[in-house]
N, C-alpha and C positions, 0 to 999 in steps of 0.2 A: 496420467498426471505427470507431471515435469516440473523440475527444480530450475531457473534460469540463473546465471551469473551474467550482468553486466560488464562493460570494457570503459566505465565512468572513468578510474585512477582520479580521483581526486585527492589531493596531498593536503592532508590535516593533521594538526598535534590533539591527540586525545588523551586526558590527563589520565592516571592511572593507579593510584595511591597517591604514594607521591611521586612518581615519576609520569613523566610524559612520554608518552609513544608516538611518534614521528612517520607517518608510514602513506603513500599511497593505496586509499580503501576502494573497492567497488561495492553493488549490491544484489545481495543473495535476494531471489524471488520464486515465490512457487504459484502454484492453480487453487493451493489451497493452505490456509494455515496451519493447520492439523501437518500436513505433507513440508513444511516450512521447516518447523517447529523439532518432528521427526527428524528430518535433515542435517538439520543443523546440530540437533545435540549428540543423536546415534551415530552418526556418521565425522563431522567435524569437533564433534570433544565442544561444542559452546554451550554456553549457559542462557536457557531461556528469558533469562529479564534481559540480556544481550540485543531480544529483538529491538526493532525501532516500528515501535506503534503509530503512526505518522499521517495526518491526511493528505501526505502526498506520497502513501503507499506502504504498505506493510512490508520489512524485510529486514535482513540483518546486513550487518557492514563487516567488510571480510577484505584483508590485505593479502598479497599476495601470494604467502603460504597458502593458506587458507583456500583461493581461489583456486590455483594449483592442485591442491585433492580434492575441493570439488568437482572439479572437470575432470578428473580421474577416474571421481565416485559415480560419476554419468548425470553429472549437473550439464547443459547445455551454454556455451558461450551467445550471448546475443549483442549486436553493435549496439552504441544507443544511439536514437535519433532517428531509427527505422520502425518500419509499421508495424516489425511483429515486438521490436521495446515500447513501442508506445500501447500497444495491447497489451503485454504482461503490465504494462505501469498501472493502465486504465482498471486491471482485472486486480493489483495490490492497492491500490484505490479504494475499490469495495470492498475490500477486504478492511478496511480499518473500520467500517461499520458494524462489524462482527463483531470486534477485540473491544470497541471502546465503550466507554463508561456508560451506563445507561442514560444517565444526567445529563453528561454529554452531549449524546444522541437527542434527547429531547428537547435541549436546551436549541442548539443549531438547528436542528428540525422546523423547531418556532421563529426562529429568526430566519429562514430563510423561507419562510409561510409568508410572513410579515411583511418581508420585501416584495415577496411575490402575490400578494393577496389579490390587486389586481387582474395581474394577467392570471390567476387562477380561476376568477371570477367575473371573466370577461364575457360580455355578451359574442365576441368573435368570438365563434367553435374552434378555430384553427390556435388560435392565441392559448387558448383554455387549455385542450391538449397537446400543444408545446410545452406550455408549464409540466402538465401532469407528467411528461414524456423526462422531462428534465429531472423534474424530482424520481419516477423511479431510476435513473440512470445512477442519479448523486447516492441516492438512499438503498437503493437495492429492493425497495418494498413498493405496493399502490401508496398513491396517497391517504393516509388517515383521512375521517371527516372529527377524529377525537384533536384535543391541540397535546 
């Protein structure tokens, strides 16, 4: 299991009481949320509602202290825009399937049935299981035949 840090630097004001924090953030990422989670609060002092629950990846946002004793604590630096960020991104991805709301889950679930009802229930076999291939990817699970 492995913690990843990002080389994002994205420069955002993040309000903070009442003050603003001004700071270039990257993003903390693990193989597992439990492993994430650990991480970030035993090791980096953060506060678990800190994470960012996100369907475009589970992880926390950490400026460049932070990043700094990550990579000390034996978090691994990764470029982004390379195969093995686009696989930690793809793997914090599924991961918000995990964390998120059951309702959530059900609700998009059916909405993206809907869309797909078609190609789910195409007489082409190839079409059929591309959908189904699609939705375990997105979902993490077989397809339900429940809605």
């Amino acid at each position: 299991m492995t913690v990843y840090v990002d080389d994002a630097r994205i420069h955002a004001k993040v309000p903070n009481g009442r003050r603003v924090h001004t700071s270039d953030w990257c993003h903390m990422m693990a193989d597992s949320v439990p492993e994430l989670d650990a991480f970030a609060t035993n090791v980096l002092g953060l506060r678990r509602e800190w994470r960012q629950n996100k369907r475009s990846g589970v992880h926390y946002d950490l400026t460049a202290p932070k990043v700094r004793l990550a990579l000390r604590s034996g978090a691994r630096l990764i470029e982004t825009n390379t195969p093995e960020w686009t696989h930690v991104v793809d793997a914090a991805k599924l991961q918000y399937w995990a964390v998120c709301p059951m309702e959530e889950y059900r609700k998009v679930r059916s909405d993206w049935r809907s869309v797909n009802y078609a190609r789910l229930f195409s007489s082409d076999e190839l079409t059929a299981r591309t959908a189904e291939a699609e939705f375990l990817a997105i979902f993490g699970r077989r397809l339900p035949l429940d809605n």
